[in-house]
N, C-alpha and C positions, 0 to 999 in steps of 0.2 A: 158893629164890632167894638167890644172893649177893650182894655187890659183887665183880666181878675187879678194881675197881680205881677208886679216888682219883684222879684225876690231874690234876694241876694243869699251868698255863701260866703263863711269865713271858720277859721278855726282858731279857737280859743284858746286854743293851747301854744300858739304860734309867737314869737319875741314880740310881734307888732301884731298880735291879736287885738287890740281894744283902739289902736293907731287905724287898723283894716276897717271896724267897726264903727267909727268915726265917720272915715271915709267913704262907709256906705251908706251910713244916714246921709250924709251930702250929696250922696249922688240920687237919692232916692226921691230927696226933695227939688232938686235938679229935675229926675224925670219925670215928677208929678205937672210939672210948671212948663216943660218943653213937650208933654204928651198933649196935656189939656187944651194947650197953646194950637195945638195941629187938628183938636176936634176929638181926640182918642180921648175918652176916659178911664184914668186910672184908679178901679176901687180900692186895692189893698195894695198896700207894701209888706213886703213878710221876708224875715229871714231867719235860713238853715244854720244847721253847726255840722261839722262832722259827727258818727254816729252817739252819742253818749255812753257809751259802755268805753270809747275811748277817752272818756274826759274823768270818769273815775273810777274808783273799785266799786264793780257790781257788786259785793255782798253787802256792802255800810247802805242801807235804806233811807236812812235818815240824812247821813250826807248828800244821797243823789236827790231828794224830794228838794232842800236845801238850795243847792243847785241848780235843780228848774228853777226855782223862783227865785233866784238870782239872775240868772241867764234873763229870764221873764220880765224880770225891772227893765235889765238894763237895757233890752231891745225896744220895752216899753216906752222909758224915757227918751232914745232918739229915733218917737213916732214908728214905728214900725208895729202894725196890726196884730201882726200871730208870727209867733215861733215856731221853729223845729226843730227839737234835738236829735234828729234822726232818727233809726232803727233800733232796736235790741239783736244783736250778732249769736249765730247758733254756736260761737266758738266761746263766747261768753253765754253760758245756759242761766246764770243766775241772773241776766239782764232783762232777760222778760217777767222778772219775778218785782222788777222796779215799776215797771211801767201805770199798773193800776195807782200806786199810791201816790207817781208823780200827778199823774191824771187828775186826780181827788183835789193835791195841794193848787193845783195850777188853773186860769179861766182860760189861756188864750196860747197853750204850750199843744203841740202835736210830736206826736211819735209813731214810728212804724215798726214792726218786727218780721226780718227777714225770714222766711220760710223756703227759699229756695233759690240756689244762683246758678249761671250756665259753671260756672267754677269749682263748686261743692255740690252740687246734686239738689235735690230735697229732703230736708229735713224733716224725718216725721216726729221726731221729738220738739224742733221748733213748729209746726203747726198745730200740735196740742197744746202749745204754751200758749199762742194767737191764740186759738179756742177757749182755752182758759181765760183771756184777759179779755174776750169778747163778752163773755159771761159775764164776768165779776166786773166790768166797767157797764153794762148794762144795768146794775142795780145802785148806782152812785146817786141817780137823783130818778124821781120817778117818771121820767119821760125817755130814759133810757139814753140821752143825747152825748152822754161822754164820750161814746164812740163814734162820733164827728171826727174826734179829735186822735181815733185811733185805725191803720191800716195794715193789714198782711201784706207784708211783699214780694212778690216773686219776679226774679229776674232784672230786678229794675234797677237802676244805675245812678250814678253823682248826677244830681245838676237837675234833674227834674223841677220846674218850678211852679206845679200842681200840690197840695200839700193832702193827704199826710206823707207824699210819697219823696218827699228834699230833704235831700243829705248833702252835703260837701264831701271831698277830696280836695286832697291837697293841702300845700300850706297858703298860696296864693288867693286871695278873697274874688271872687264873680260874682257875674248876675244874669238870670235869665227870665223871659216872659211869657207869661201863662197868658193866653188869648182865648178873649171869649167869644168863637166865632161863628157857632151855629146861626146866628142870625144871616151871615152871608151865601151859609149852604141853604136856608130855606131862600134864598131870595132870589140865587142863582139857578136853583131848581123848577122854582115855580114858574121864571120867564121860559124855562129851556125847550125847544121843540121837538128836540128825541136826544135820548142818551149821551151820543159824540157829543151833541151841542152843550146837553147839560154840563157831561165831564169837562169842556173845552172852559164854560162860562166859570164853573167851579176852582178850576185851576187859574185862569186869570186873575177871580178876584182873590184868592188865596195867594196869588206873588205878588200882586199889586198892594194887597198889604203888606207884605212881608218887608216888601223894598222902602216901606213908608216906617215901619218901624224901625227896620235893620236901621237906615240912615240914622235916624236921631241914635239909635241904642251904639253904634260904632260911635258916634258923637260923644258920648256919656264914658265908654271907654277909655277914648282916646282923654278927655278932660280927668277922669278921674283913675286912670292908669289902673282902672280896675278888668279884666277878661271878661267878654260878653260871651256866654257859654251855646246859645241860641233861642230858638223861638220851640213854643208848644201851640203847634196848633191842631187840637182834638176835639174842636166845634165843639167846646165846653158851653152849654144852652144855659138858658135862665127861667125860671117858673115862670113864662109868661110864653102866650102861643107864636109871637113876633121872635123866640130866639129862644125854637124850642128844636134839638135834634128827631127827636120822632117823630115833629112836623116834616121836615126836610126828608126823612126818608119816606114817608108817606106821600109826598106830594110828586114823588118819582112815579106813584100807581100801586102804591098797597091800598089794600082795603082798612086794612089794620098791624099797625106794629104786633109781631108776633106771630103773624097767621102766615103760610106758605109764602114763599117769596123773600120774605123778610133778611134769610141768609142770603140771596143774591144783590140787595139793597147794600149790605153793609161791604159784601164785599168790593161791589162796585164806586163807594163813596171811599173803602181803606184803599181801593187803586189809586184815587184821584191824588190821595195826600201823600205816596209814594211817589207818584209822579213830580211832585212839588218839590220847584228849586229854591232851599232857604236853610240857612244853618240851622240845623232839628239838633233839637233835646229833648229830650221827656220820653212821653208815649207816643206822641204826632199819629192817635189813633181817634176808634169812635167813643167817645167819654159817654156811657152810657148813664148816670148816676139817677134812677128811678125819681127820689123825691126831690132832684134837681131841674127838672121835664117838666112841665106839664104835660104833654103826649104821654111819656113812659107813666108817669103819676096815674093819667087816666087809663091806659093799657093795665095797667097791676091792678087796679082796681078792677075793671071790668073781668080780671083774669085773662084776660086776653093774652097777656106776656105774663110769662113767669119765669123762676130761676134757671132753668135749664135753658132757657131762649138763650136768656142773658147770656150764661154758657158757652154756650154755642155762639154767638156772634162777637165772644173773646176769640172765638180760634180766627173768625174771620177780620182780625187787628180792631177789636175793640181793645179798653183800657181796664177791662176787670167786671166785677160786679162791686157795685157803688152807689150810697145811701140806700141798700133795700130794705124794708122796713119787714121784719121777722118777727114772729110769733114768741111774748116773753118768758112761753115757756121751752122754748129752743136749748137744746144740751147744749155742754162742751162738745161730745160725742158725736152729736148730731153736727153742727159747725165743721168738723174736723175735715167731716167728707167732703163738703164743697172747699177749703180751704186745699185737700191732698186735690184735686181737680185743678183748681187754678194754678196750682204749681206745677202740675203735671203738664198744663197745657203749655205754660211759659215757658218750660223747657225744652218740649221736643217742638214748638214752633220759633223757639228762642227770640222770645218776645218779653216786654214787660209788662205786667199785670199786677192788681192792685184788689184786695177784698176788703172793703169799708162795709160791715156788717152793721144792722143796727137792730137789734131784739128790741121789743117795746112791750116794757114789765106790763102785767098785767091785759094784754091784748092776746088774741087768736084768730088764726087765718082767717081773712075776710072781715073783720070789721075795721072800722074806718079811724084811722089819724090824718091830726094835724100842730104842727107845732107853728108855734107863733115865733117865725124865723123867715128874715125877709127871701132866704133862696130855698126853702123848701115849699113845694105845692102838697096839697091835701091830697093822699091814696087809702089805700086799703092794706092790712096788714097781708104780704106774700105768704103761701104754705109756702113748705121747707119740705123738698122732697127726700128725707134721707134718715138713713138709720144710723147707729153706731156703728162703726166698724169692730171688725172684730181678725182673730189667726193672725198671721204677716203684717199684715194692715197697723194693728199695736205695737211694732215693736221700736226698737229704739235707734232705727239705721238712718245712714241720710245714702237716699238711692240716685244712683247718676242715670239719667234719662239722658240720653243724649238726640241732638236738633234732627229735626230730618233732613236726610239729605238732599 
């Protein structure tokens, strides 16, 4: 088990915004030093803002690109890895129209644009906007990577401290932790001698960390009077087979991630982590992110798993579909459809979900990528099962789905 990531929350707009912000580099270099000290390592420290369409006029372009890379220094300068200015808001329509050029001027800035909340419905005009800036941040450099750095959101809330999906609320500065802990599900699973046992081994090592982190992070609170918002633990895996998710569900008795079964694996591992006692934030689901896996990596490639999988084991509390690697000649249009899906599902299961697409210029289903990027594994470009939409589907409503009952 690691930490991915520290990540604090503040808002800039706040009397003692840069006083919080101070504050948080201190605590951060605090938690680096009290994590390590315990055996935990901590890779990234990163911090959110509230969404930026509330920190200035979305039509000035040039003011907001300005902006990131201001914000960018100065999170820069006290050590903090990657940024987030949060979201693009469908009540601000010309906010998704900032996003690619901040994207361009900035190396280590992330943003999300909201496509759907249990509060407003889904917006089909905000997921053609995603669609659009998936496209057009797909051709920024030719490996198509800027889209790391960008995610559709649906349903998802303050405080998440998985990125691109961290925004703030509030005036009060937080922090919460991103846990990288598939390593613990493959290891718990693999001892386990049926099911009970495995869920029983699962859930233990899952609060026994939690109680290991919580301590120190109340610790950190309590010293720097800052609110610890809670833990994310979505067995976020790492390219390597020792701390890989679709090792762990494999090793429950699939044949192959993707092939029959697969939806009763996920659902049984999204039980365990409901079951789990520990102040949750985020997703606290299955973080499926394709060229974050080795397993998933090797599944896409073999076509084994493909995007409808993925789909499909969002309804059963996965985290979205994340890092898939798509065909560079993928529409907006084409986009659209899997973008209205994921919204659609976060709503009526009222859940949070997360679409980090990533088209790769110049590639077509089935041939093979690799970016020289220490957490992405080598796969195969996914097909894109989907056409343009077209009648109702186009128009310019935002529709309220409501949860099931």
């Amino acid at each position: 088990m690691k930490l991915r990531s520290v990540t604090c929350f503040f808002d800039p707009r706040s009397t003692q915004g840069y006083a919080h912000l101070d504050r948080l580099a201190h605590l951060t270099q605090e938690a680096q030093i009290l994590f390590n000290n315990a055996g935990i390592e901590v890779q990234t420290t990163r911090l959110a803002t509230v969404p930026f369409p509330l920190l200035y006029p979305t039509e000035e372009i040039d003011n907001a690109v300005r902006l990131a890379q201001s914000l960018e220094a100065d999170a820069r300068e006290r050590g903090f890895s990657y940024l987030s200015l949060g979201p693009a808001l469908p009540k601000f329509p010309a906010s998704y129209d900032l996003i690619v050029p901040m994207l361009e001027a900035t190396q280590n800035v992330f943003f999300g644009g909201v496509i759907a909340t249990s509060a407003e419905g889904l917006s089909l005009p905000a997921v053609r906007a995603c669609a659009q800036i998936i496209h057009r941040a797909s051709r920024l450099s030719p490996d198509g990577f800027a889209n790391l750095r960008f995610g559709a959101l649906a349903n998802v809330n303050a405080h998440t401290p998985f990125f691109p999906a961290a925004y703030h609320s509030g005036e009060r500065p937080g922090f919460a932790l991103a846990v990288e802990s598939a390593d613990l599900a493959l290891e718990a699973l693999r001892r386990a001698s049926s099911l009970q046992d495995a869920r029983q081994r699962l859930i233990t090592a899952l609060e026994d960390a939690a109680t290991r982190l919580t301590a120190r992070a109340t610790y950190l609170s309590q010293q720097f009077e800052v609110e610890f918002k809670g833990l994310d633990f979505s067995f976020a895996p790492y390219p390597a087979d020792w701390c890989s998710l679709g090792g762990a569900m494999e090793a429950l008795g699939l044949p192959a991630l993707g092939q029959a079964g697969s939806v009763a694996v996920a659902a049984f591992l999204a039980d365990v982590l409901d079951r789990g006692r520990w102040l949750k934030t985020g997703f606290n689901g299955l973080m499926l992110p394709v060229l974050e896996d080795s397993t998933l990596a090797k599944r896409a490639a073999q076509e084994t798993l493909g995007v409808k999988d993925l789909l499909l084991y969002s309804c059963m509390c996965g985290a979205g579909l994340d890092t898939l690697p798509l065909p560079g000649d993928a529409t907006p249009e084409q986009l659209e459809g899997v973008l209205l899906d994921i919204g659609a599902i976060s709503l009526r299961l009222n859940k949070p979900l997360i679409a980090r697409l990533l088209p790769v210029p110049g590639k077509h289903a089935g041939e093979a990528v690799q970016w020289n990027f220490e957490y992405f594994a080598p796969s195969r470009v996914m097909a894109l099962p989907a056409a343009p939409l077209k009648g109702l589907l186009k128009g310019d409503e935002t529709v309220n789905i409501q949860p099931r009952p």
